[in-house]
C-alpha positions in Angstrom: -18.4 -7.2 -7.5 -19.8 -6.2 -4.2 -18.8 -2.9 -2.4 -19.7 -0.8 0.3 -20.2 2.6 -1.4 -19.6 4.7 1.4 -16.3 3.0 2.3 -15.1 3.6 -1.0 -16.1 7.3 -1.3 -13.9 7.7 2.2 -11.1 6.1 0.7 -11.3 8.7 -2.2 -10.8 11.8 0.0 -7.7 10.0 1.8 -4.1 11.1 1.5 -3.3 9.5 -2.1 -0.5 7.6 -2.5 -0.1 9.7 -5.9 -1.9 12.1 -8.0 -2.1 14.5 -11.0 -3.4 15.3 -14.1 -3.4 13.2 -17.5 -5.6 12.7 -20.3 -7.8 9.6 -20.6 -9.5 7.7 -23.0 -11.5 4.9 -22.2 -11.7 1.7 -24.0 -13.6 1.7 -27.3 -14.3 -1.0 -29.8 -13.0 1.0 -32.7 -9.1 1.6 -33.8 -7.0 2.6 -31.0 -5.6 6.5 -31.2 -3.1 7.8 -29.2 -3.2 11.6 -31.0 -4.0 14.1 -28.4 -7.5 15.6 -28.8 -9.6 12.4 -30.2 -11.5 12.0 -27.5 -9.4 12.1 -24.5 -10.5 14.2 -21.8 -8.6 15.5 -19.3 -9.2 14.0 -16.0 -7.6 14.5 -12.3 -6.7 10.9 -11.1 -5.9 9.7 -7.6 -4.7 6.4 -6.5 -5.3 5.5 -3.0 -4.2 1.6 -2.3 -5.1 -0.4 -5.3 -7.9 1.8 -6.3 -7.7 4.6 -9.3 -10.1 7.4 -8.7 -10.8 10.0 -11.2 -12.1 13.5 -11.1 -13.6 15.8 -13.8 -12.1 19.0 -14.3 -13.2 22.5 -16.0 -11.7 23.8 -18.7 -9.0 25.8 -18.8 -7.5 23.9 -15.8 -3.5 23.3 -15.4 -1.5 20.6 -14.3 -1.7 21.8 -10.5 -5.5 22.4 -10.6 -7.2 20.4 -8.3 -10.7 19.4 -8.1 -12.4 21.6 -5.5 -12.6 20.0 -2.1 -15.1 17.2 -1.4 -15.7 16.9 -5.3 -17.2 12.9 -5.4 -15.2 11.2 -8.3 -16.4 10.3 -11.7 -15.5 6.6 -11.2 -12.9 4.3 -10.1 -10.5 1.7 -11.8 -9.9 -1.3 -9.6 -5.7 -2.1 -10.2 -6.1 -5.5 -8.9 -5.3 -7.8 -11.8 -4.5 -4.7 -14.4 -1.1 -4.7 -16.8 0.1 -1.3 -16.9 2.4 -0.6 -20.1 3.9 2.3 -22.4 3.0 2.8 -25.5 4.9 4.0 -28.6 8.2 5.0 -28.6 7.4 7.7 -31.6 7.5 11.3 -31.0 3.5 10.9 -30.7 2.9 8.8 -28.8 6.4 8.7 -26.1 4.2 9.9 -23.2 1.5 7.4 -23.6 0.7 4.2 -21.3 -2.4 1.7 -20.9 -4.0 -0.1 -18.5 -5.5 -3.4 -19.7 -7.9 -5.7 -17.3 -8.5 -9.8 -17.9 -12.2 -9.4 -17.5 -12.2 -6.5 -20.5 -10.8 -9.0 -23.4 -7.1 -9.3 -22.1 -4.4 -7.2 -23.1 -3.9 -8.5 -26.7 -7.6 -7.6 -27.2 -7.4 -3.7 -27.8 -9.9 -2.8 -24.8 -6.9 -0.8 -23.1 -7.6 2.1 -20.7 -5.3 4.9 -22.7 -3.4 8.0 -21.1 -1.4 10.4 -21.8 1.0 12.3 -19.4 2.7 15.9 -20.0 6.0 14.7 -20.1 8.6 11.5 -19.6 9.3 12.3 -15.6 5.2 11.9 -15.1 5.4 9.1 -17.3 7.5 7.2 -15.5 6.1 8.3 -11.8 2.8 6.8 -12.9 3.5 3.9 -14.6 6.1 3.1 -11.4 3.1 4.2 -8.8 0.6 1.7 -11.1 2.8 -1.4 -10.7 3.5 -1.1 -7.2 -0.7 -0.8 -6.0 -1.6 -3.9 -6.4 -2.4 -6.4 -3.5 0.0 -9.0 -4.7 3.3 -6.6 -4.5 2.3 -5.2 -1.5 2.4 -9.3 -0.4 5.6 -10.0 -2.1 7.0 -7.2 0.2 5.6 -8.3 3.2 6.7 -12.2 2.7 10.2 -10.2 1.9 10.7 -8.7 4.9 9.2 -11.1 7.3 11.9 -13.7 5.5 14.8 -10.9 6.2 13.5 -10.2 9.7 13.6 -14.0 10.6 17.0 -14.9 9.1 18.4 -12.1 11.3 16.6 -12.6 14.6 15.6 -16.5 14.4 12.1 -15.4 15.2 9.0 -15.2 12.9 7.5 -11.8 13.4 3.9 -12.5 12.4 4.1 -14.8 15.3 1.3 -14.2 17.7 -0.2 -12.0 15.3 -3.7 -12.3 12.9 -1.4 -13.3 10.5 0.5 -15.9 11.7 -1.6 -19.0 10.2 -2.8 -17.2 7.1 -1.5 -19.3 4.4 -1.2 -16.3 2.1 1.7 -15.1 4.4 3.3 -18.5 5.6 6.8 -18.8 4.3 7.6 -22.6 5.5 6.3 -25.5 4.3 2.5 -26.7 5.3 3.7 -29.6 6.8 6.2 -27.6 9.2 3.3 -25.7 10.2 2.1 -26.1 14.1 -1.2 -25.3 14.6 -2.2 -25.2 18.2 -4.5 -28.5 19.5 -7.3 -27.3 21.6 -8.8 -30.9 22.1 -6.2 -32.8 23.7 -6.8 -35.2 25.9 -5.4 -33.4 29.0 -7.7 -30.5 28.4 -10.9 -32.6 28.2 -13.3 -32.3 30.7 -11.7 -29.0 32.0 -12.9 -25.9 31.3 -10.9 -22.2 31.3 -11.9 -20.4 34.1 -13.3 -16.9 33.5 -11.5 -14.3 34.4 -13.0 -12.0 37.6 -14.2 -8.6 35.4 -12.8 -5.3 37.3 -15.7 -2.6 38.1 -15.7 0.2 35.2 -15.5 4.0 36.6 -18.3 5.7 35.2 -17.7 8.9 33.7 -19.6 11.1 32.0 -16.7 12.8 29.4 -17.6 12.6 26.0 -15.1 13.5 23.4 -16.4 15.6 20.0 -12.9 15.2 18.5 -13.6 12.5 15.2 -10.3 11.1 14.1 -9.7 9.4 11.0 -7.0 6.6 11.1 -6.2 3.6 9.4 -4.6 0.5 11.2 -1.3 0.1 10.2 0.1 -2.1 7.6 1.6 -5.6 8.4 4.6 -4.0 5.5 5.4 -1.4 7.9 5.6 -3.1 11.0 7.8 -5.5 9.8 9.9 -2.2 8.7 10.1 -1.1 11.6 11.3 -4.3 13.3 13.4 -4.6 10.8 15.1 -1.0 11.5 15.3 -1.6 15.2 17.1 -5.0 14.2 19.5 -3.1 12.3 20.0 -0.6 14.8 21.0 -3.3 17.7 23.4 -4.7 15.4 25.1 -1.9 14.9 25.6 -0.7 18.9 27.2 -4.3 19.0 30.0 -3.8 16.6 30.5 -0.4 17.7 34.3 -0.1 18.3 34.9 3.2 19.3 36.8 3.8 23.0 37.3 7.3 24.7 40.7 8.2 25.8 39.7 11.1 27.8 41.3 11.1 31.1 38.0 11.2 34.3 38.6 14.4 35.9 39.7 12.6 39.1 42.5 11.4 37.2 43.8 14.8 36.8 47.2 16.0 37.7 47.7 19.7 39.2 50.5 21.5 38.3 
């Protein structure tokens, strides 16, 4: 796989989408252990989009010790394609879950990425934060709400948008899909006229302010439209009717 290194090293020091502190074992041809102490090591993970960063961590750390600030992580675990699991229901192992990848043997193969969390609550927060950072959930939300959006508006919201022909986010059929012609007859021989280009003001400000952003998410714009949507209906079927009396109205006595 192909990556730009210092791409993902930026996306390590981003706000997480969850974090803490477990112990990890990595996958090992010999018989799977979930006791605590044989060879797990207690790590400071990370996970930022679909990718699973992990720290190393002095000894005598807690739960809330973080890695000091700017600390480059030990390696990464790419969720894309992963099955995340619990393992053991026994009094040993009830705070134990996996991560198992295709490309390492499959799941039923024993090359499992093992860890163990402090108690049931972290448990479930990580195995819940695991399954929902992968690429093809955050899809399956996005083709959600672009479907709920349309049946309540009659509009497609990815229309006009990068989106919009991206067969990974079409919801009708291919054959109800209009792509625009840009050879038609009536266009041949005719050529779009340029547009006249406005003189640019010169100026010689130059801001030292460096802002880190990221472009927001198709998922969250289609939130928000669908919020606004829900907000118009409701103004509609307000009922509610004052019976205060204008002050010009009012009688003196």
């Amino acid at each position: 796989m192909r990556f730009n290194e210092n791409e993902v090293m930026a996306l390590a020091f981003q706000t997480p989408e969850w974090e803490g502190k477990l112990q990890y074992k990595a996958p090992s041809r010999g018989h799977t252990s979930f006791s605590r102490g044989s060879d797990y090591k207690d790590r400071w993970f990370r996970l930022r989009a679909n990718c699973l960063f992990y720290f190393r961590l002095g000894p005598g750390t807690t739960g809330s010790d973080r890695p000091p600030l700017g600390t480059e992580p030990m390696g990464l675990l790419l969720l894309e394609g992963s099955h995340v699991e619990q393992e053991g229901y026994d009094l040993a192992t009830i705070h134990a879950f996996s991560i198992a990848f295709p490309n390492e043997g499959g799941v039923g193969s024993g090359k499992r990425h093992l860890f163990l969390a402090d108690s049931g609550l972290h448990l479930r927060q990580w195995i819940s934060a695991l399954k929902t950072a992968r690429y093809d959930r955050l899809r399956e939300k996005l083709v959600h709400l672009q479907i709920k959006i349309r049946n309540r508006t009659g509009k497609d919201p990815l229309m006009g948008t990068g989106f919009e022909y991206n067969h990974l986010f079409t919801t009708s059929l291919p054959s109800q899909v209009i792509v625009p012609n840009f050879f038609s007859e009536e266009g041949q021989g005719q050529s779009p006229k340029a547009k006249p280009r406005k003189a640019k003001i010169k100026s010689n400000f130059q801001s030292h302010v460096v802002e880190r952003w990221e472009p927001p998410r198709p998922e969250h714009e289609l939130e928000t439209q669908l919020a606004e949507v829900n907000l118009k209906e409701a103004r509609q079927k307000a009922s509610f009717q004052s019976h205060l009396v204008p002050e010009g109205q009012l009688i003196d006595l």
